[in-house]
MIDRENVEX-215897 format. One record per residue (C-alpha): x, y, z. Coordinates in steps of 0.02 Angstrom, whole numbers, padded with zeros to 5 digits, always signed. Example, Ala and Ser with C-alpha at 12.3 -4.5 7.8 and 13.67 -1.06 7.14 Angstrom:
+00615-00225+00390 +00684-00053+00357 
This chain:
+00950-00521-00695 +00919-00632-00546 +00773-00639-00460 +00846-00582-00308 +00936-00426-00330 +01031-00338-00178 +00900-00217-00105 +00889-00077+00025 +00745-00004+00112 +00779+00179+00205 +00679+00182+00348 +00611+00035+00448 +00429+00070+00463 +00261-00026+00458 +00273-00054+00300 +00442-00102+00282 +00431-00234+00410 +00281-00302+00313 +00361-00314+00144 +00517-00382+00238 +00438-00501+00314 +00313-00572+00165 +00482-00544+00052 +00574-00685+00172 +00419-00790+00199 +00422-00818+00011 +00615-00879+00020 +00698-00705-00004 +00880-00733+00048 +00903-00620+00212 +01099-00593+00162 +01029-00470+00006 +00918-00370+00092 +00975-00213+00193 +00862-00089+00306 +00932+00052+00389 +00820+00199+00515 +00887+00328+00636 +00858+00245+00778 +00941+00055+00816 +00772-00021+00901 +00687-00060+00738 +00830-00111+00659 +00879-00233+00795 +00720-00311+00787 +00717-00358+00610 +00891-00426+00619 +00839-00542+00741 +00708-00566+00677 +00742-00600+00488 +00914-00619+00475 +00937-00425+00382 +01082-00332+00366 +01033-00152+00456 +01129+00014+00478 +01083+00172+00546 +01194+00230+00405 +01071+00271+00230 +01219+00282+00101 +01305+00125+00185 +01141+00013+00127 +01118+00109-00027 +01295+00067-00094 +01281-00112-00052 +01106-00133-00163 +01043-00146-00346 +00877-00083-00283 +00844+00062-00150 +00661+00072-00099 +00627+00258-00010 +00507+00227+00118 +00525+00359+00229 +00372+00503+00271 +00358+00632+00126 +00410+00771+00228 +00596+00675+00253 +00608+00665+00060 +00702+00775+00008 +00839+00787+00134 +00841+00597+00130 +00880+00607-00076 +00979+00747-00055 +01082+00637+00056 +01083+00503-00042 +01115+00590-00222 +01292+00679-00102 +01349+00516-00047 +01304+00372-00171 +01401+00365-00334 +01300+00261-00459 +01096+00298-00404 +01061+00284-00611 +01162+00105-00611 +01002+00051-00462 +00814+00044-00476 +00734+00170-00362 +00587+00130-00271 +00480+00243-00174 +00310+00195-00056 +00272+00359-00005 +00115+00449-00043 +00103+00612-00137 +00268+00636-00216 +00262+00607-00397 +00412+00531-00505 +00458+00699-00590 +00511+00763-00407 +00631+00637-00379 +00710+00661-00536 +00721+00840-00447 +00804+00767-00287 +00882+00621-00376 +00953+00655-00550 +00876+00644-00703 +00954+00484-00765 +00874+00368-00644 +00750+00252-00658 +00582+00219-00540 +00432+00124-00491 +00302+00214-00369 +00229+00082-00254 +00072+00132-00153 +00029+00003-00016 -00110+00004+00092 -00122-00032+00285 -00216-00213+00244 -00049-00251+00198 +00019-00262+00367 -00082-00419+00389 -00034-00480+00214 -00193-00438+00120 -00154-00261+00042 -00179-00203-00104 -00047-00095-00212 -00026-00008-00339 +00124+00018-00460 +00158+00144-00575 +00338+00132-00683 +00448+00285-00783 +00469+00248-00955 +00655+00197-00914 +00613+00046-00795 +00622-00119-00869 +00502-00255-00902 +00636-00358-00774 +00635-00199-00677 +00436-00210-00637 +00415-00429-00636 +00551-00414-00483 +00458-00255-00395 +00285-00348-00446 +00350-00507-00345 +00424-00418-00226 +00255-00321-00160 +00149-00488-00194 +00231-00565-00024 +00100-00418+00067 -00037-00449-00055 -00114-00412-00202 -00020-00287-00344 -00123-00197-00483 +00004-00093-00624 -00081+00086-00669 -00025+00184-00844 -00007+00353-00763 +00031+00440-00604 -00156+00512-00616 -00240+00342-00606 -00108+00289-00446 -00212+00442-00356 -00385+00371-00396 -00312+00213-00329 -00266+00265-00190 -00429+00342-00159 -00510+00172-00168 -00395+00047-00110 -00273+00195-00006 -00410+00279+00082 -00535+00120+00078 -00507+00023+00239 -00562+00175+00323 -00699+00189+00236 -00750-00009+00285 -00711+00028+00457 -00835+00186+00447 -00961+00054+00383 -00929-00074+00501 -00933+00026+00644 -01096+00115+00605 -01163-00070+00594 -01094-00131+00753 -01165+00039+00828 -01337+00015+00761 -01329-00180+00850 -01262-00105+01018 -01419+00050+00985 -01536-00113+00996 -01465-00172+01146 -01353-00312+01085 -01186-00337+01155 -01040-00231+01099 -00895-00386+01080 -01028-00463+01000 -01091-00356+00880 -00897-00313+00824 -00892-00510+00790 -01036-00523+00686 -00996-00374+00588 -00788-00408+00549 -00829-00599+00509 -00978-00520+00402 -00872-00421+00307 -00729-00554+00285 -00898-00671+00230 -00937-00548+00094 -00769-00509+00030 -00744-00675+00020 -00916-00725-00094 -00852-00567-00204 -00676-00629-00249 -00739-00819-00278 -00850-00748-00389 -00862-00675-00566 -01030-00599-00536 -01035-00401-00557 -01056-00364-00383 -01219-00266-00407 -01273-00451-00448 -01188-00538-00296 -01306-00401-00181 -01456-00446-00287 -01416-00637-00228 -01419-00610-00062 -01568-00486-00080 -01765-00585-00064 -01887-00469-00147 -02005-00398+00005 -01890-00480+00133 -01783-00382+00287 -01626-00371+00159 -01723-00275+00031 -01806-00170+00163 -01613-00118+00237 -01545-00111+00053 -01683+00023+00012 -01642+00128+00156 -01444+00133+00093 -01521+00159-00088 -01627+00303-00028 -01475+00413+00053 -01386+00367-00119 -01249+00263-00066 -01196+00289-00253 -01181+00456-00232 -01109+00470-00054 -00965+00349-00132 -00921+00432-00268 -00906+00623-00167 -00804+00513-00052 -00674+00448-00172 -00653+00621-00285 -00630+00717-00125 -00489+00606-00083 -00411+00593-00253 -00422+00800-00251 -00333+00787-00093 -00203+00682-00177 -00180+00796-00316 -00159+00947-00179 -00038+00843-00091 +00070+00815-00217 +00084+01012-00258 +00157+01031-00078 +00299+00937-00133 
């Protein structure tokens, strides 16, 4: 099948202006992608801006497409599919797609039909500036063509990482889902401790972001474990060590790990609402 297959996105959000937009930076032709939202202001913009097909009309883009990708807020779900299952012949002939959180792929066999076929995609907010990091998880009836063309698809916002099982997309998105919040926890704590010292707020946020970017830089040019790259940066007796110790006292270790299995608990909850 060719690389680029017809595809619609329902609902013009964040996140489907990012993928749109990586998706035709990397030379995805404009004429087989189709968006449609509610509301025309959205949809205007990315038809100036990219050259999209749009409608305000879900069915009308669905039709039209070999892929649909659902990426409108879990709540909307099931009316949304509902819609879509009344008015669109031939879902099972198209690859279903879905970015948002919570609902697993047995429900939208429930709203859908079970004879479709589906890939679960869960960005992260990083990639609105086209550095996230997703993860995919695939039914056992989508292809090995079915997940290369999602696969390159998602790379245009980022990194992509395939998971075996529903269960492991919920630790993910504990980690890489919730984990930008978790940086900017960090970060600002750090900038706050500078400004607590009396050093200048702008400044501090500065030293701290391009800090950060530093670091996760050194980590992904490196194959060091990165217990090792913090050891390298870490002089026996010196003001690192001293700082390090303080983080190692209030076990960091510990605080991380509470952290990620209360979120991926709150993912499991989540997807029991649905």
């Amino acid at each position: 099948m060719s690389d680029y297959r017809k595809i619609a996105f329902i609902g013009a959000g964040n996140m489907t202006q990012s993928i749109v937009g990586g998706m035709c930076q990397s030379g995805y032709p404009a004429d087989h992608i189709f968006i449609s939202n509610p509301s025309p202001e959205k949809l205007e913009k990315m038809s100036a801006k990219h050259g999209v097909t749009t409608s305000q009309n879900n069915a009308e883009v669905a039709a039209q497409a070999d892929v649909i990708v659902l990426a409108v807020k879990p709540q909307l779900m099931q009316d949304v599919c509902a819609a879509l299952r009344k008015e669109v012949s031939d879902l099972a002939s198209k690859l279903i797609v879905t970015i948002a959180a919570g609902i697993r792929i047995e429900k939208y066999y429930q709203y859908l039909g079970d004879d479709i076929r589906m890939v679960r995609v869960m960005p992260n907010t990083p990639s609105l500036v086209g550095e996230g990091m997703s993860g995919l998880v695939a039914d056992s009836k989508a292809t090995d063509d079915d997940k290369a063309y999602i696969e390159k698809a998602f790379k245009g916002v980022g990194a992509t990482q395939w998971v075996s099982t529903e269960d492991e997309l919920d630790i993910l998105g504990a980690v890489a889902g919730s984990g930008p919040a978790y940086f900017f926890e960090f970060m600002a704590s750090l900038q706050k401790a500078a400004v607590e010292l009396g050093y200048d707020s702008d400044k501090a946020r500065q030293m701290v972001q391009q800090t950060a970017l530093g670091a996760a830089k050194m980590a992904m040019n490196s194959d060091l474990e990165l217990s090792e790259l913090r050891s390298q940066v870490t002089s026996k007796g010196g003001s690192t060590a001293k700082g390090v110790e303080v983080y190692q006292q209030a076990d960091v270790d510990g605080i991380s790990a509470k952290a990620v299995k209360a979120a991926v608990t709150r993912n499991q909850e989540m997807a029991k609402l649905f």
